[in-house]
N, C-alpha and C positions, 0 to 999 in steps of 0.2 A: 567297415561293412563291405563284405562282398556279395551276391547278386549274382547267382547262378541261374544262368535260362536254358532248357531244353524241350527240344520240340517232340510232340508226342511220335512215339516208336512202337512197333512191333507190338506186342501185348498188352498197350497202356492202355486206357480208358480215354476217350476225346471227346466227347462231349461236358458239356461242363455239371450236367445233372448227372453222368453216369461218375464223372470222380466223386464229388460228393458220395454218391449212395457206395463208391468202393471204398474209396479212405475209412466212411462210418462202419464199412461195414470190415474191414481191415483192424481197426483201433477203436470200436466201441466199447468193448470190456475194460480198455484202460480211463481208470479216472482221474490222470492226469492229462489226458489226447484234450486236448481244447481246439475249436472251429468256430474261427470269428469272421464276421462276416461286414464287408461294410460297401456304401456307395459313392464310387468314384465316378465322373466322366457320364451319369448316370447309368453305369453299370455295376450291377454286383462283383464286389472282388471277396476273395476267401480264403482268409490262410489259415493252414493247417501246423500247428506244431504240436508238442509235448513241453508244457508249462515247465516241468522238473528240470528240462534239459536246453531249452531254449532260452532268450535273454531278452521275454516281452518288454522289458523297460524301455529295451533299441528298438525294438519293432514300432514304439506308439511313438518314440521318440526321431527314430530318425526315417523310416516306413511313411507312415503316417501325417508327419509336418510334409515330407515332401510331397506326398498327395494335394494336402492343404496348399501350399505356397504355387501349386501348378495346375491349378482346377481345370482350366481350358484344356491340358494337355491329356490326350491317353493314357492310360494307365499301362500300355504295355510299352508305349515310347519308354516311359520312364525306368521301368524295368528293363529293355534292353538295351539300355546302355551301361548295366552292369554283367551282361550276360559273359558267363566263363566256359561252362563244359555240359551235355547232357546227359541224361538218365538213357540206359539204353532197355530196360525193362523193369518189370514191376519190380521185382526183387531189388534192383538198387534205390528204385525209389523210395522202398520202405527203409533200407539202409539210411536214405540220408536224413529221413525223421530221424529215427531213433539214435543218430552219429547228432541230432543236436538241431538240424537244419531246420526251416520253415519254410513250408512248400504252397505257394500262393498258384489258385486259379482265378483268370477273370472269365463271365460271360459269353459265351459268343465269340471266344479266343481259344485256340486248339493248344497251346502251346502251354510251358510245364516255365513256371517261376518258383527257385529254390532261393531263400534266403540262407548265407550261414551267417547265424547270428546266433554263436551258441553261449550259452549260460556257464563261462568259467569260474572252477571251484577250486584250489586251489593250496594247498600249506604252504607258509613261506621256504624260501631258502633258509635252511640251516646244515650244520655239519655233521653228516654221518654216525651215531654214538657208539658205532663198531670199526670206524675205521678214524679217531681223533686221529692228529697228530699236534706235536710243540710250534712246529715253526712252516710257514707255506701259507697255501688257501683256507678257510675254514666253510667253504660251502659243499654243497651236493647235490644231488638230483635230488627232483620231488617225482612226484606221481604223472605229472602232465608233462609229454614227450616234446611238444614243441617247446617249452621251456627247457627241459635239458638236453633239443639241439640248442636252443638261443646261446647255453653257457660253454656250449663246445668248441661255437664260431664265435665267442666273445674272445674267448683265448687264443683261438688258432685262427687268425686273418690268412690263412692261406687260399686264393683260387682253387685249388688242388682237391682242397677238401670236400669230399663229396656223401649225398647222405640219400640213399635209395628208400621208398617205403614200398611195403609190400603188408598184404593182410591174412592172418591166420585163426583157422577155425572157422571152421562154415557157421556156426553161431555166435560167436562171440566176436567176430571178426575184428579183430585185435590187429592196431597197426602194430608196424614194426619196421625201425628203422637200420639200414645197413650203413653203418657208417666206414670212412678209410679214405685215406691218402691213393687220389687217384695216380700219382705218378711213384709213387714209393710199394705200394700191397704188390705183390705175386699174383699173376693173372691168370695163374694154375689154383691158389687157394683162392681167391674171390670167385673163381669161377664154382669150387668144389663147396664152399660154403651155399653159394646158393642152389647149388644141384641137392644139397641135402634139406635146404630150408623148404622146395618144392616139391618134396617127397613126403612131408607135414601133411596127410587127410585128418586132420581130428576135428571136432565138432568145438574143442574148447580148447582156447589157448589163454590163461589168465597172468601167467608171469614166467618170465625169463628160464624159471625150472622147469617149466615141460619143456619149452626150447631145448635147452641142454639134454635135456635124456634123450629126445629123438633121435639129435645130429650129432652128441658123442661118438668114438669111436670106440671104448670097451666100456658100455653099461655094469659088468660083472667087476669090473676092478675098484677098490676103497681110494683110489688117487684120483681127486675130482679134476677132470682133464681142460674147461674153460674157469677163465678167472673170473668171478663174481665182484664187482667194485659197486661203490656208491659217491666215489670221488671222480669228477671231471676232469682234474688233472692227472689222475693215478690213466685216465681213457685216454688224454691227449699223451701221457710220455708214449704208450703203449700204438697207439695209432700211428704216431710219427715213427716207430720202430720198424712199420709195415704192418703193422694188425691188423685187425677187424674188428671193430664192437658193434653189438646189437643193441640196441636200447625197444623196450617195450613199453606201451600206451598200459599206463595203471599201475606202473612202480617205478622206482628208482634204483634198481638193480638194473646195471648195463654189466653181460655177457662180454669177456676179449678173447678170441680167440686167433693162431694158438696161443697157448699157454705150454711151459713149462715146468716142471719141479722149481727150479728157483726164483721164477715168478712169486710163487706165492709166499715167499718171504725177501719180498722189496716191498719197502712202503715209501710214499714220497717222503718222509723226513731223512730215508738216506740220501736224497739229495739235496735237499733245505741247508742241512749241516757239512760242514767239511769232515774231509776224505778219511782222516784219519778216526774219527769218533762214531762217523758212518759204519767203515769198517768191525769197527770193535761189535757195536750192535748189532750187523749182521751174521759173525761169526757166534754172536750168543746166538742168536736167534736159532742157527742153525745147528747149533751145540743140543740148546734145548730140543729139538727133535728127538734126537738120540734118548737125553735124559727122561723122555716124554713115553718112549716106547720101551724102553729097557731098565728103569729104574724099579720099578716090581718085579720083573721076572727077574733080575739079578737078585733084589732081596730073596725070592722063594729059593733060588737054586744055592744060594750060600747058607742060609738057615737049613735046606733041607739035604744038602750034599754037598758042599765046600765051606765047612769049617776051618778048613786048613789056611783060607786066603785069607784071615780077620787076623789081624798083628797081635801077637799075645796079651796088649794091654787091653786089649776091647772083647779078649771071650770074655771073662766074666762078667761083664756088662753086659755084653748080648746074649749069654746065657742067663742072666738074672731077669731080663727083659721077655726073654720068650718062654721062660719057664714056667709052664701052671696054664700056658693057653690053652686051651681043648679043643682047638681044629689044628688041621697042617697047615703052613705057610700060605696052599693055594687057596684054601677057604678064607683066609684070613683077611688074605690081600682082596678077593673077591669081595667078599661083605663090603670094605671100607671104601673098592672102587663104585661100588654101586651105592652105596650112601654118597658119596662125591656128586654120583649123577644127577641122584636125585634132590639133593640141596640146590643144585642147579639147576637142572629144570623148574623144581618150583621157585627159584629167583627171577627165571627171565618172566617167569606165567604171571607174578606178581605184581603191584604195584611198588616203585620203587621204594618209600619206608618201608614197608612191609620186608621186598626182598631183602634189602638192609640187615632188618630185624633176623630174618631168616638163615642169611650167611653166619652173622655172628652167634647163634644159638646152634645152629648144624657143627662149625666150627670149632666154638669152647665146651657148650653143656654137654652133647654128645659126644665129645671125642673126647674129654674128661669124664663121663659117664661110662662109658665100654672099657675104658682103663681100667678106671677102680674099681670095676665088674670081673675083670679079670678075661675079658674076651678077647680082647686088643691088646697089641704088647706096643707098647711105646715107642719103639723104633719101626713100627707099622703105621704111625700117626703121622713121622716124619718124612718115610716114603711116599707117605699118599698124598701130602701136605705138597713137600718140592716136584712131584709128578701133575700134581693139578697144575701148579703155577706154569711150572714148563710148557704144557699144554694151551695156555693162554698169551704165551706172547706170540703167536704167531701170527700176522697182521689180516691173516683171511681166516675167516669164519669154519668155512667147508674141510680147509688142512686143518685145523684143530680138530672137528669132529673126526676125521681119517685118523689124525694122530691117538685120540682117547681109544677109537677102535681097535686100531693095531696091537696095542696094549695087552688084550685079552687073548689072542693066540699067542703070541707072547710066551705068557703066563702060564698059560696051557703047556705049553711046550718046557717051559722050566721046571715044571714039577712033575716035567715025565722023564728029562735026559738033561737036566740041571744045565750045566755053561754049552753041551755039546748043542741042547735042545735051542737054545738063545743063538749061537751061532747059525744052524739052517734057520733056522728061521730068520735072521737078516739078510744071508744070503738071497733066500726067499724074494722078498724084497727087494733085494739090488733086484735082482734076475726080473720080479718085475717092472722098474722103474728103466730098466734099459732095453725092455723088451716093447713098453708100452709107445704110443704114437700116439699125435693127437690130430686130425686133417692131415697126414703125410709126415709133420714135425717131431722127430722125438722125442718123447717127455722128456728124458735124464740131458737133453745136450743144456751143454755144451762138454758135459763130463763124459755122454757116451752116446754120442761118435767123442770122440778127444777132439777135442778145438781150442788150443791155448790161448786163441789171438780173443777169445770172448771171454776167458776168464776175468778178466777186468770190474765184470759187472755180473760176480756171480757169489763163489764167496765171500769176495772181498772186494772193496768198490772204491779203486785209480781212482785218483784226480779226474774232474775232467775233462780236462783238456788232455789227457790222455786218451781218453777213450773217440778217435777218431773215425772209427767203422761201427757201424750200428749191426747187432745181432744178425747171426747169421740162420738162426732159426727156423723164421719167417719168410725167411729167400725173398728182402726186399729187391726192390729193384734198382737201387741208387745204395752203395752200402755205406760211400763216404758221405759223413755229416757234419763235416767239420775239420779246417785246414791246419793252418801255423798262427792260432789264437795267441802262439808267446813271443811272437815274436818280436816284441817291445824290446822282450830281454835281450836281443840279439845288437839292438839301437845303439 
């Protein structure tokens, strides 16, 4: 229990019949505002909370007995010896009702008693269902911010570690926590981070995605430029790098910024497992991009203008296969990517039997259905088939939705100038991935500026006790992280 005392300021109310008739008249339309009144020291005392939001069981229980067990004594003695911080006007007063608090007046006392005794509600810890992994931690954030600092300094015992709060939205006023390694972050990007987080006037800040749209750097670009996590440890590799995470009051989405391109295809089990099987998995991963965005448009532009490149034992099959269809390539592959979509969206909308039921009926009766209809040619089933999968191993949420997008101009573009159309259009891309920035950082490094000495930990992931300098990115401040860890071998 803590025991917040402030003395009446500026705009409050002091007398103790005028708080009464303000608070009623402040919070009388709500029917949870409860005003209970009782006699101490033989003085009226009064506290004010919000039944929903407050945690009266502590109030009678620990409020209350202490009144009882110290009848002789004053009731504001007792309350000032928990005194912490004050109200400096109405407006924060009404803040710490509704933030939870219970705000006691006594009689014939000018002075402001805030209880915070709030009413935690709470999901347990469990593991992310969009970010498993095999081997490592299996918890995550929940909803309640000071629990997901508790599991950030559970892990990382460092001094160093420091966690700024700051409030956004003038109504909703939404904490929000700056986390980062005091002696390792850039004190040019902590500085820049928060010069954009202070530039926030909105009335409503509910979760980590309005954050990110304010304080991005190219709102107009498909490449989501902060990493979205809901693993604690996926926050602590990244913060010990020199990052920055946000974390916000009412989800479990913590914000790292910067980010990278090859950020968002690290997951911690390429560190749980060794070097070499790591490796292998990151190179698919990154394989699958490719196959994720170019695998339809290749089909359209080979069906519809490079027949020449399908080995002679496979025209007749791909000419028996798309024979008899009644649209072009690009209609074709359209329909079946937008039936993909929507299989999917109604999976995640569903409850999970349900979405279950729904994969596998989208899947066999319909994709079996449009075949023997003669709509779909059979080699359109399997491009769309290995194109979705591709699309989903990628360990973040956001680059998968970027990847299904990209897809579609793509596509456009191959069934206007077939391989030539497929080519600008990656180029396209590069040119945006090296041109983009995220806070000062740019996206495509360590590929573009060229920096080999970070290679290490990009497409492919050294030992590590190789990896002795931490990302240069970020522009920590300390880059070595580690010395002559082998040197056993040397014994």
């Amino acid at each position: 229990m803590i025991v917040l005392f402030a003395q009446c300021r500026g705009n409050l109310p002091v007398s103790y019949e005028e708080r009464q008739s303000y608070l009623r008249d402040c919070f009388d339309r709500n029917a949870d505002f409860v005003q209970r009144e009782t006699i101490v020291y033989g003085l009226p005392v009064t506290f004010y909370f919000f039944n929903t939001l407050a945690a009266e069981t502590q109030l009678e229980e620990q409020i209350f007995r202490l009144f009882q067990e110290n009848e002789s004594v004053h009731p504001s003695t007792l309350l000032h010896d928990y005194s912490r911080r004050q109200p400096q006007n109405q407006a924060q007063l009404k803040s710490m009702l509704v933030s939870g608090n219970i705000v006691a007046t006594i009689s014939g006392d000018e002075n402001w008693y805030v209880l915070s005794l709030e009413n935690t509600i709470a999901r347990p810890i469990s593991e992310p269902d969009s970010e498993r992994i095999i081997r490592g931690a299996h918890d995550g954030f929940i909803e309640k911010l000071d629990t997901n600092i508790h599991l950030l300094r559970y892990r990382l015992k460092d001094p160093s570690l420091t966690v700024e709060f700051i409030e956004l939205g003038s109504r909703t006023n939404t904490r929000v926590a700056i986390v980062y390694i005091q002696d390792l972050v850039n004190d040019t990007l902590l500085t820049e981070v928060k010069r954009r987080l202070a530039y926030i006037d909105t009335d409503m800040i509910i979760s980590p995605g309005y954050i990110e749209e304010f304080i991005e750097d190219n709102t107009m670009s498909f490449f989501p430029q902060l990493l979205n996590t809901e693993r604690p440890d996926r926050v602590e590799g990244n913060i010990m790098e020199g990052r920055i995470a946000l974390l916000c009051e009412g989800t479990p989405t913590a914000l790292i910024a910067p980010a990278t391109f090859f950020s968002f295809y690290q997951s911690p089990d390429d560190y749980n497992s060794r070097w070499i099987p790591a490796t292998f998995i990151r190179l698919l991963r990154l394989f699958s991009f490719l196959i994720a965005i170019t695998l339809p448009a290749f089909y359209i532009s080979v069906i519809g203008f490079h027949l020449e490149v399908i080995p002679n034992d496979l025209i007749w099959p791909v000419k028996y296969a798309v024979e008899g269809i009644p649209y072009p390539p690009l209609i074709e592959a359209l329909i079946m990517e937008v039936t993909i979509e929507l299989i999917r969206e109604a999976g995640i909308r569903l409850p999970s039997p349900i979405s279950q039921t729904i994969g596998i009926v989208g899947g066999l009766v319909i994709g079996d259905a449009v075949v023997q209809a003669g709509l779909i040619s059979n080699l359109m089933i399997v491009v769309v088939a290995i194109t979705a999968i591709s699309s989903f191993i990628v360990p973040s949420n956001e680059m998968s939705t970027t990847v299904r997008l990209l897809r579609f101009p793509l596509m456009v573009l191959a069934a206007t100038f077939g391989f030539v159309g497929i080519v600008f259009g990656l180029i396209f891309i590069l040119i945006n991935l090296c041109k983009l920035e995220t806070l000062g950082v740019p996206y495509f490094a360590p590929f573009a500026p060229l920096r080999l000495t970070d290679w290490k930990d990009t497409f492919v992931r050294f030992p590590l006790w190789t990896m002795s300098r931490r990302p240069a990115d970020a522009k920590p401040k300390l880059i070595v992280r580690l010395r002559d860890t082998r040197g056993w071998k040397q014994e």
